[in-house]
C-alpha positions in Angstrom: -17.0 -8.8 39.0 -17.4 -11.7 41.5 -14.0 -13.4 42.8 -14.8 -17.1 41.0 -14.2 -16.2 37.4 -10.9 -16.6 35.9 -11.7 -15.4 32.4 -8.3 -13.3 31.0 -7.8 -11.3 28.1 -6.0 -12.0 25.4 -3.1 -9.5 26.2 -2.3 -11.4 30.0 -0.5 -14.3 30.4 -1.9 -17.7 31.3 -0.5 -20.7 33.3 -1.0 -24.3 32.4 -0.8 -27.4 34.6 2.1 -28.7 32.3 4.2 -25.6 33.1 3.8 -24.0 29.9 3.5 -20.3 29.8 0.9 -18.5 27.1 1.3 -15.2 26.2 -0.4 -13.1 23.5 -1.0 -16.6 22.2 2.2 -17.8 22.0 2.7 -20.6 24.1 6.7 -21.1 25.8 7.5 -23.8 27.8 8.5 -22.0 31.0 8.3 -18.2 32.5 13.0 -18.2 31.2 11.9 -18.8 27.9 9.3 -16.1 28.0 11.2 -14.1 29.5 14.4 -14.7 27.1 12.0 -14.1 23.9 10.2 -11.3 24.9 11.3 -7.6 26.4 9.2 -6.3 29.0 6.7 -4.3 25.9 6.0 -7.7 24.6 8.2 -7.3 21.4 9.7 -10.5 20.1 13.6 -10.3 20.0 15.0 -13.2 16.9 18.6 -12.8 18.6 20.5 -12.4 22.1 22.4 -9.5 20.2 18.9 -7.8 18.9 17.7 -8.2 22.8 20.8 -7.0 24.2 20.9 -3.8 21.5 17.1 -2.7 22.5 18.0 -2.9 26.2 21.3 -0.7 26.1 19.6 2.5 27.6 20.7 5.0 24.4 18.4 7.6 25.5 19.9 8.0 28.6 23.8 8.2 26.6 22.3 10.6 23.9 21.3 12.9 26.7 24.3 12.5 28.5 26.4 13.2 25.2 24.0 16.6 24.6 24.8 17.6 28.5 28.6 17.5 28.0 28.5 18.9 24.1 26.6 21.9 25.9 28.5 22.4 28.7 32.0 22.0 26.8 31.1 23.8 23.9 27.9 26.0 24.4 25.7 23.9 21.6 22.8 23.8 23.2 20.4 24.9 20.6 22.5 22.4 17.7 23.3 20.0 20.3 19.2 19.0 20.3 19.8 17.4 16.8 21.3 14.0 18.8 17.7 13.3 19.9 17.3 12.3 15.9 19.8 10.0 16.8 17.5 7.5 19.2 15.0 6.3 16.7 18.0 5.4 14.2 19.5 3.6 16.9 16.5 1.2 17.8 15.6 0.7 14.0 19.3 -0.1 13.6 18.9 -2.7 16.6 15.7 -3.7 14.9 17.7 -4.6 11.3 20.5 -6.7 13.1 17.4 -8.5 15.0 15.1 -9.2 11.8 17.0 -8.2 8.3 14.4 -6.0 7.5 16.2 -3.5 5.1 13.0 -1.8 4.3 12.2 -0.9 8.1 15.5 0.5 8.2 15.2 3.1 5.4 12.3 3.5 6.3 12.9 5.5 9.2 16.3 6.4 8.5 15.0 8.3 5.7 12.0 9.8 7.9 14.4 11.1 10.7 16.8 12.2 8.2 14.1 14.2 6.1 13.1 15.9 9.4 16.3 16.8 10.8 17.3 18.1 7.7 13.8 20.3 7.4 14.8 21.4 11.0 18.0 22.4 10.4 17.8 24.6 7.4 14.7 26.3 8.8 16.1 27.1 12.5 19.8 27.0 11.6 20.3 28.9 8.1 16.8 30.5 8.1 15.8 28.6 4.8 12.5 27.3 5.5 11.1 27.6 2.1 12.9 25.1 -0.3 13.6 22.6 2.6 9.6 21.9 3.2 9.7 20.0 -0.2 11.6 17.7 1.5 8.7 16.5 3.6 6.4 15.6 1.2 8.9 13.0 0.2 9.0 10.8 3.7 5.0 9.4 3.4 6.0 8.6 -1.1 9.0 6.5 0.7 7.1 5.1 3.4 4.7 3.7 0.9 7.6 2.8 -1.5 9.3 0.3 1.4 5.7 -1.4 2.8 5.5 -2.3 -0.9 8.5 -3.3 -1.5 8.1 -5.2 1.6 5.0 -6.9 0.4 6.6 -7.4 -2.4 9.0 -9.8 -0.9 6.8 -11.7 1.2 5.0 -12.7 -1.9 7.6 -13.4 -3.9 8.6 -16.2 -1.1 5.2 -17.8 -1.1 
């Protein structure tokens, strides 16, 4: 690739003369605004409180929680069931950033469905009528992306 051409991709960011910044295609007008709209993935935050939810480093408190609940207690094997806890958290954040209901049970059903699978198989050895449960999560996905196009049409 020779050093003269300044084609980008669509994914990179691009600087104007008028001091607008364009990225993805949406065009801000300065790097703060960007930066104030966007976390560093590229997802589009609505509010400072959605922003300042998806940034709070949960992981990092879930593990630490698991740590003491081990040490304290000797849960360790249980104690693993708080990682189920981190994808609830951020589609919580997500729901106070966009009032997307649907999203919400969406994967609060999912997680749910699966930790519960887990924990009657490895916990009270009962594998067998719990797997029925997981046959339910992709019937409920399919439920809320309809219902959700369900509601953008009825606002058109």
């Amino acid at each position: 690739m020779d050093s003269t051409d300044d084609s980008q991709t669509d994914d990179e960011a691009q600087n104007s003369n008028d001091g607008t910044v364009t990225i993805d295609g949406e065009t801000f007008s300065s790097w703060k605004e960007a930066h104030d709209k966007l976390d560093h993935h590229g997802k589009h935050f609505h509010t400072k409180v959605g922003r300042a939810w998806n940034k709070f480093p949960f992981p990092a408190l879930v593990a630490l929680a698991y740590l003491v609940l081990g040490t304290v207690y000797g849960t360790w094997a249980t104690g693993l069931f708080l990682v189920f806890l981190i994808p609830v958290y951020y589609a919580l954040g997500d729901f106070i950033d966009q009032r997307h209901l649907s999203k919400l049970i969406d994967v609060v059903y999912s997680v749910s469905a699966e930790a519960w699978f887990l924990y009657m198989w490895l916990c009270l050895e009962q594998p067998h009528p719990a797997w029925v449960i997981l046959i339910t999560i992709p019937v409920v996905k399919a439920l809320m992306r309809w219902g959700r196009k369900q509601w953008k049409h009825r606002k058109q």
